[in-house]
One Martini backbone bead per residue (centre of mass of N, CA, C, O) as a GRO file, in nm:
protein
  167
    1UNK     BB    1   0.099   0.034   0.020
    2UNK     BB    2   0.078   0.350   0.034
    3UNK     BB    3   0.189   0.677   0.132
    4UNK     BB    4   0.164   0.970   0.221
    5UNK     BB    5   0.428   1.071   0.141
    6UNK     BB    6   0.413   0.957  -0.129
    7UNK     BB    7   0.182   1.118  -0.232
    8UNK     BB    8   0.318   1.387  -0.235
    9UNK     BB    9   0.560   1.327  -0.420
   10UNK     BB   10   0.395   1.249  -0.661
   11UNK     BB   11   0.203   1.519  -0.627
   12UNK     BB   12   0.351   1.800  -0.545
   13UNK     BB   13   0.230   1.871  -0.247
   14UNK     BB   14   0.130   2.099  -0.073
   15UNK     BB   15   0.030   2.314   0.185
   16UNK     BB   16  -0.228   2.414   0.359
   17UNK     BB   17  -0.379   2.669   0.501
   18UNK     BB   18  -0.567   2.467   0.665
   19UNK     BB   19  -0.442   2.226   0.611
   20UNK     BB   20  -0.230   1.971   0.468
   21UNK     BB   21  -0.223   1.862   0.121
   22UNK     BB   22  -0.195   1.997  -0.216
   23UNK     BB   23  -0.309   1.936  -0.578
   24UNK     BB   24  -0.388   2.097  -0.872
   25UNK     BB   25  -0.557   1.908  -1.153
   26UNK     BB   26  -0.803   2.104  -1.246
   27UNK     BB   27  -0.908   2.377  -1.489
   28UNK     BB   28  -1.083   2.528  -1.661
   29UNK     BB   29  -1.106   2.689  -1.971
   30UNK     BB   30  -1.367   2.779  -1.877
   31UNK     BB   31  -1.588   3.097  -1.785
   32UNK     BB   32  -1.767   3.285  -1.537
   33UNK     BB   33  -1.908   3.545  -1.522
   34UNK     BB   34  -1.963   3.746  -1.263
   35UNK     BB   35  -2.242   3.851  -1.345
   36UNK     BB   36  -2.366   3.581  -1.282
   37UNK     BB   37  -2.297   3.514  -1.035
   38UNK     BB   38  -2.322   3.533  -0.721
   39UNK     BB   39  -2.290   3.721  -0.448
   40UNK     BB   40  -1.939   3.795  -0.385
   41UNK     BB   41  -1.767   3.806  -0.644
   42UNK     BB   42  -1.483   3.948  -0.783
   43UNK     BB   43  -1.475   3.739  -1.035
   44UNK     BB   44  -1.409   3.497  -1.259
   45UNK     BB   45  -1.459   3.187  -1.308
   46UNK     BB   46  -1.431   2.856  -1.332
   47UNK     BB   47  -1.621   2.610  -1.389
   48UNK     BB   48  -1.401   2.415  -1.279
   49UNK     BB   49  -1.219   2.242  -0.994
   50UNK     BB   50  -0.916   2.049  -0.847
   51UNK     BB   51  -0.796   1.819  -0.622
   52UNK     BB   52  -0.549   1.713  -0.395
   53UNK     BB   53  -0.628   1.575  -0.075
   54UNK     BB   54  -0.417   1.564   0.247
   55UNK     BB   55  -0.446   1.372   0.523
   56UNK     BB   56  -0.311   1.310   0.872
   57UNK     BB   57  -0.245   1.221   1.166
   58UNK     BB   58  -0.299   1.502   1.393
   59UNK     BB   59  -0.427   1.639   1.154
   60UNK     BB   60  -0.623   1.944   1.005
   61UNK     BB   61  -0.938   2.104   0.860
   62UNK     BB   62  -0.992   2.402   0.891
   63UNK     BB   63  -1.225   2.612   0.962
   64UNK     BB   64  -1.431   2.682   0.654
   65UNK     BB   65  -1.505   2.882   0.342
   66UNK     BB   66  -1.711   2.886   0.080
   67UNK     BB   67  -1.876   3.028  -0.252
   68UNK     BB   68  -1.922   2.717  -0.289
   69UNK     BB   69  -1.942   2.377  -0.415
   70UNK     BB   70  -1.828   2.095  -0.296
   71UNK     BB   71  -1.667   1.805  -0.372
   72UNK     BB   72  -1.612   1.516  -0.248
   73UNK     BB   73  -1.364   1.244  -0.264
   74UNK     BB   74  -1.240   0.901  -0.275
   75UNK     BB   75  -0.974   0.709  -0.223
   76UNK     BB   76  -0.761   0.672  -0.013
   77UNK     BB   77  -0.729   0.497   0.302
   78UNK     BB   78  -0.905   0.625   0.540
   79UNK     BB   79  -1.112   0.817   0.735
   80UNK     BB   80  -1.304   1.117   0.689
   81UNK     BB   81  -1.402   1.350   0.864
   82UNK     BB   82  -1.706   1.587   0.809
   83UNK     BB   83  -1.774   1.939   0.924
   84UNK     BB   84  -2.094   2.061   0.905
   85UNK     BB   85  -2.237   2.432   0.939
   86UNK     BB   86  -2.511   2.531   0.901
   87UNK     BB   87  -2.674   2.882   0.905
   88UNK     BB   88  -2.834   2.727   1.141
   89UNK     BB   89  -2.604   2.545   1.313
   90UNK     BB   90  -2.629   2.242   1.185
   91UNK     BB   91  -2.466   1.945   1.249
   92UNK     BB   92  -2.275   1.735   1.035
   93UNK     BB   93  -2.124   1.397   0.983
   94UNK     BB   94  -1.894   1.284   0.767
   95UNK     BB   95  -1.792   0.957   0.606
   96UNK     BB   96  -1.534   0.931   0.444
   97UNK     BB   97  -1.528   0.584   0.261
   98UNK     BB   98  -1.543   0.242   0.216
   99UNK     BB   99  -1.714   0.182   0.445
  100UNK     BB  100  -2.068   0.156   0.411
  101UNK     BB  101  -2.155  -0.065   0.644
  102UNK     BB  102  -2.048   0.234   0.872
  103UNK     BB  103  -2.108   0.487   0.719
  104UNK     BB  104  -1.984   0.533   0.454
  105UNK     BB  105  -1.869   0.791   0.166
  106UNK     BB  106  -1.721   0.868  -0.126
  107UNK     BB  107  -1.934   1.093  -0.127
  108UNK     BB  108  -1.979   1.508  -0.071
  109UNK     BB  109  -2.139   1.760  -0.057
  110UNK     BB  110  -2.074   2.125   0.014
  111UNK     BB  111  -2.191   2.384   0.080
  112UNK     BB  112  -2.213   2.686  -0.001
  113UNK     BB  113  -2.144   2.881   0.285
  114UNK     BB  114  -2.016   2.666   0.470
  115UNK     BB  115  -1.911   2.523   0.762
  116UNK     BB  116  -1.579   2.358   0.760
  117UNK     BB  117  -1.402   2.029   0.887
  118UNK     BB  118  -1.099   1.796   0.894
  119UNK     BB  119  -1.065   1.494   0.975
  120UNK     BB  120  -0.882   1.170   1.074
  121UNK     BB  121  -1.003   0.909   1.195
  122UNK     BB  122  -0.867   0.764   1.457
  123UNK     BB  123  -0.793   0.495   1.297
  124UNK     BB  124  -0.645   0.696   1.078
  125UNK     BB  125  -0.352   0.779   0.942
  126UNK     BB  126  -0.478   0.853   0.635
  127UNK     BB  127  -0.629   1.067   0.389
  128UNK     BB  128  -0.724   1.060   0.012
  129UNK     BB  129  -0.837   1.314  -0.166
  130UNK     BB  130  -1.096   1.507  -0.325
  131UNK     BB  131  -1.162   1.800  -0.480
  132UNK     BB  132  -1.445   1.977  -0.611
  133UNK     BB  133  -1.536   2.337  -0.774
  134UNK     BB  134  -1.850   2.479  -0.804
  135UNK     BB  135  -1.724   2.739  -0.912
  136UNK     BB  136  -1.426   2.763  -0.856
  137UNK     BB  137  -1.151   2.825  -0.745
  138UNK     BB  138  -1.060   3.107  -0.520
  139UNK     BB  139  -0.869   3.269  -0.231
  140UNK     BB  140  -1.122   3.472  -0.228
  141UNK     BB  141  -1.322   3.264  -0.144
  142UNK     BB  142  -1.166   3.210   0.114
  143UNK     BB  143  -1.263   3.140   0.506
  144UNK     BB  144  -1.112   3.125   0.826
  145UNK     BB  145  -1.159   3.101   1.086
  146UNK     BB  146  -1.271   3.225   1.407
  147UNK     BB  147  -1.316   3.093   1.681
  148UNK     BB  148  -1.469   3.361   1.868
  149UNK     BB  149  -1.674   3.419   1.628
  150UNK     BB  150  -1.741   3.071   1.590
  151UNK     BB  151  -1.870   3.055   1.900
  152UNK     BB  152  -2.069   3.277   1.884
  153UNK     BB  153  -2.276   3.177   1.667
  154UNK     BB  154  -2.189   2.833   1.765
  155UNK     BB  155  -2.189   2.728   2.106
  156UNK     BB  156  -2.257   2.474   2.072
  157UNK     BB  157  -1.951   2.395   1.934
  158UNK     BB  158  -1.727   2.456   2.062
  159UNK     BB  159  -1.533   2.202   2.108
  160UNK     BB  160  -1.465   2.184   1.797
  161UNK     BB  161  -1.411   2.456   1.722
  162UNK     BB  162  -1.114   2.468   1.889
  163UNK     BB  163  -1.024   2.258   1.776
  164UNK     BB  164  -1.069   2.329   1.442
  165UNK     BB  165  -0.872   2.599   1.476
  166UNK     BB  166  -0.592   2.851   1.425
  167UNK     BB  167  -0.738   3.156   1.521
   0.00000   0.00000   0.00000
């Protein structure tokens, strides 16, 4: 089995500001120009962009949103748990991984303008996974969360949101 190193090297992954390493894969060639796009978009994005995300165990992608819908895939490795805040506050858990028969899902869609952060479930060393995002990503489009902010939002979550925040 490959190792988690050995594709980070493979696949020339860089650091992510939110945690873990990824590598830009697909942007296409076509945009959609910013008139049409929802409010507070700064400028045209891509129809859709892809990257490889790895996450080992020990680190986390910590809570952000995006102004976009994003579309998780498993490739190898163990289970990736995704934490979901949506803006009514009602958070949901999902378990990215191959075992199907203990609720786990290949894919998951993340809604635009939710709050969402990720690690390896206890048991896995790492997750290697996909992220697709339409229309395109864009670090103008990318919002790291601020501990103290968003557990005035959703106080409810407060033990989540500061182990997995890193400002």
């Amino acid at each position: 089995m490959i190792t988690a190193v050995e594709l980070v090297n493979r696949f020339n992954m860089m650091p992510h500001p939110e945690g873990g390493y990824y590598a830009r894969t697909y942007s296409s060639s076509g945009f959609v120009p910013v008139n049409v796009l929802p409010g507070g978009f700064s400028g045209s994005r891509p129809f859709s962009t892809a990257i490889y995300f790895l996450l080992e165990k020990g680190n986390f992608s910590a809570f952000h949103r995006i102004k976009s819908d994003e579309c998780w895939h498993f490739y190898t490795g163990q289970c990736l748990l995704i934490y979901v805040i949506d803006p009514r506050g009602v958070l949901t858990t999902i378990k990215l991984g191959t075992t199907i028969n203990e609720g786990e899902t290949f894919q998951f869609v993340v809604p635009a303008g939710c709050w969402f952060a990720s690690e390896p479930a206890p048991s896995s060393s790492f997750s290697f996974v996909g992220c697709t995002v339409a229309p395109g990503f864009d670090f103008e489009d990318f919002e790291l969360a601020y501990t103290n902010e968003l557990v005035k939002l959703y106080p409810q979550h407060q033990s989540l949101i500061k182990r997995l925040c890193r400002q």
